[in-house]
C-alpha positions as CSV (number, residue, x, y, z in Angstrom):
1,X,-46.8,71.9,52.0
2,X,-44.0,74.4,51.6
3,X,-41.5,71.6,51.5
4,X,-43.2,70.2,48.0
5,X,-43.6,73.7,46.3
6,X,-39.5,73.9,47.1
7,X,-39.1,70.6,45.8
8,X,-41.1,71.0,42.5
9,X,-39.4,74.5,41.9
10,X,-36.1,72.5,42.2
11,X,-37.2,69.8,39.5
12,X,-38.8,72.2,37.5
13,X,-35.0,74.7,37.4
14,X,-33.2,71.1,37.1
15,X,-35.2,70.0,34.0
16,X,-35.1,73.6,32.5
17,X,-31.0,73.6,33.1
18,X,-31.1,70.4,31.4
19,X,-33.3,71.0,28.4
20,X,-30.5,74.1,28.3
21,X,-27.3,72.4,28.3
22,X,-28.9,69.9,25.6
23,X,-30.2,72.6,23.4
24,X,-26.3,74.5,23.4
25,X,-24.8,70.8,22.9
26,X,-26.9,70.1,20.1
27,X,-26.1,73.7,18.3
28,X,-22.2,73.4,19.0
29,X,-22.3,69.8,17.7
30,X,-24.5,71.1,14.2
31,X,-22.6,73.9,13.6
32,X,-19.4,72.0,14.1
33,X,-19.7,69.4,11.7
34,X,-21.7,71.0,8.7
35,X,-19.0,70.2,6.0
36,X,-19.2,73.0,3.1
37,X,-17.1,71.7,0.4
38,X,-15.1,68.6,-0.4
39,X,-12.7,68.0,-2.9
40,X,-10.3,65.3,-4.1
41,X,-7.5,65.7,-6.2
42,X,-5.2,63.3,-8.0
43,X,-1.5,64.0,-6.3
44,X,1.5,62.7,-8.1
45,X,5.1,62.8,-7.5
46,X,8.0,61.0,-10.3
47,X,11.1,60.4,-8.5
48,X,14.1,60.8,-11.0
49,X,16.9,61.8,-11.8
50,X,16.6,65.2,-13.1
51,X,14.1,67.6,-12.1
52,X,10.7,68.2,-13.9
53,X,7.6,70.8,-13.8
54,X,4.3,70.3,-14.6
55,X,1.8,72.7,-14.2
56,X,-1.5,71.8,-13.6
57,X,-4.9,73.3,-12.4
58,X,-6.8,70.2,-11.6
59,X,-4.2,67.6,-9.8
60,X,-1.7,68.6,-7.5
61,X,1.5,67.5,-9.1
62,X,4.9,67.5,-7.8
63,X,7.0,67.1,-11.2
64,X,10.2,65.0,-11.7
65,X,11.9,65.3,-8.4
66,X,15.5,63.6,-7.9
67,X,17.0,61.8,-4.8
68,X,17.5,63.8,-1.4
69,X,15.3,66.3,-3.4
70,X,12.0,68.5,-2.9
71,X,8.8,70.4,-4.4
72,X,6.4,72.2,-2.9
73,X,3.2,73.5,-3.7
74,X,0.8,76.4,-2.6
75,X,-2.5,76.3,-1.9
76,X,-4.5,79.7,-1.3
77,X,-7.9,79.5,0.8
78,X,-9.8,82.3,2.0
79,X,-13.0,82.1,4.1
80,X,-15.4,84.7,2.4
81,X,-18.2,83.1,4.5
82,X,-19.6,85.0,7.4
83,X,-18.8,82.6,10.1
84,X,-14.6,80.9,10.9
85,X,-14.1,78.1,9.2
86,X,-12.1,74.6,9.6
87,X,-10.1,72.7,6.7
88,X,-8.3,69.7,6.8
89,X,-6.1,67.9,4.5
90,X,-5.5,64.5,3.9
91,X,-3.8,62.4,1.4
92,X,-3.6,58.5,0.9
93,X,-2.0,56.4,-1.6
94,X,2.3,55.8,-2.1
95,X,2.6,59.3,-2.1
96,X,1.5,59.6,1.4
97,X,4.9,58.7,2.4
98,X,6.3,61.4,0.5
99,X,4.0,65.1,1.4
100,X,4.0,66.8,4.3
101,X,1.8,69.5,4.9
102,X,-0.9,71.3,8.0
103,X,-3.5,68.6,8.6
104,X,-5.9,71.6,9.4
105,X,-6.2,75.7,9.5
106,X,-8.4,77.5,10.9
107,X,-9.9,80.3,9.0
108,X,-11.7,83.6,10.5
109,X,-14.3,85.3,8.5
110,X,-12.7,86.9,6.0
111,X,-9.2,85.5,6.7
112,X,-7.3,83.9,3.8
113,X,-3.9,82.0,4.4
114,X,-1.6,80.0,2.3
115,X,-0.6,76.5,3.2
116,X,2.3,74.4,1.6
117,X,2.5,70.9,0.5
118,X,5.8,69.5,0.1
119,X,7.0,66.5,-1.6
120,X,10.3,65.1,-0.1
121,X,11.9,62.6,-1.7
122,X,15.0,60.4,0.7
123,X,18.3,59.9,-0.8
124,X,17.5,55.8,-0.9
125,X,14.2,56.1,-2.4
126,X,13.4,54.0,-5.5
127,X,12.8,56.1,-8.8
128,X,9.3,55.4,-10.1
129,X,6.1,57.3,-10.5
130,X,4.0,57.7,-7.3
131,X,0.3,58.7,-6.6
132,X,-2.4,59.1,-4.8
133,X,-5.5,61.1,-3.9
134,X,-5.2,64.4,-2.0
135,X,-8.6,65.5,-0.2
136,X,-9.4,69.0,1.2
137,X,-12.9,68.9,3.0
138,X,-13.8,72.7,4.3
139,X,-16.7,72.7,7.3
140,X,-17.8,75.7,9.2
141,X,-16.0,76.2,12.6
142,X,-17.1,76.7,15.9
């Protein structure tokens, strides 16, 4: 008899570790992966011969930039939620060959760093215009 009531104890501590462990998984996982914000902006990037600005609030533009040359661009995020925060970057397109940049920060609550995209531009490149879409997806962190 006492041999059982050790042996239900047992499977009954098992199947409570177990429910456990599933329960933590299954928070980590949800909290991982709940994507805040998402955004995609039009990048472009005109290789020439002379340099160019262009200012603008809604693409992220790189200007007129000549052979063997560069531009680079700042992008500001601060996490205002209370919880850290993940983003990532990504870009596709013909531009793609030509940024370089994090392809993730992490962000504390409250934190707020500055990350740089630069367009770089080889010395045998072929002048033309070049684009693509730049995308910025912002999830809570772990």
């Amino acid at each position: 008899m006492e041999t059982k009531k050790r042996f239900y104890v047992l499977i009954s501590v098992l199947a409570f570790v177990s429910v456990l462990v599933f329960l933590l998984t299954l928070r980590v996982n949800m909290t991982g992966s709940v994507v805040l914000d998402e955004k995609v902006y039009i990048a472009t990037l005109s290789v020439s011969d002379h340099v160019g600005f262009d200012v603008n609030g809604t693409a992220l533009t790189f200007g007129s930039v000549p052979l063997g040359g560069s531009s680079v661009r700042k992008l500001t995020f601060a996490n205002t939620h209370p919880f850290p925060m993940i983003v990532e970057f990504g870009v596709d397109g013909d531009i793609s060959n030509f940024l370089f940049f994090e392809k993730a920060i992490y962000l504390e609550s409250g934190e707020e760093k500055e990350v740089k995209v630069t367009g770089v531009v080889p010395l045998n490149e072929t002048f033309g215009n070049y684009s693509g879409n730049f995308y910025i997806s912002m999830r809570r962190g772990i």
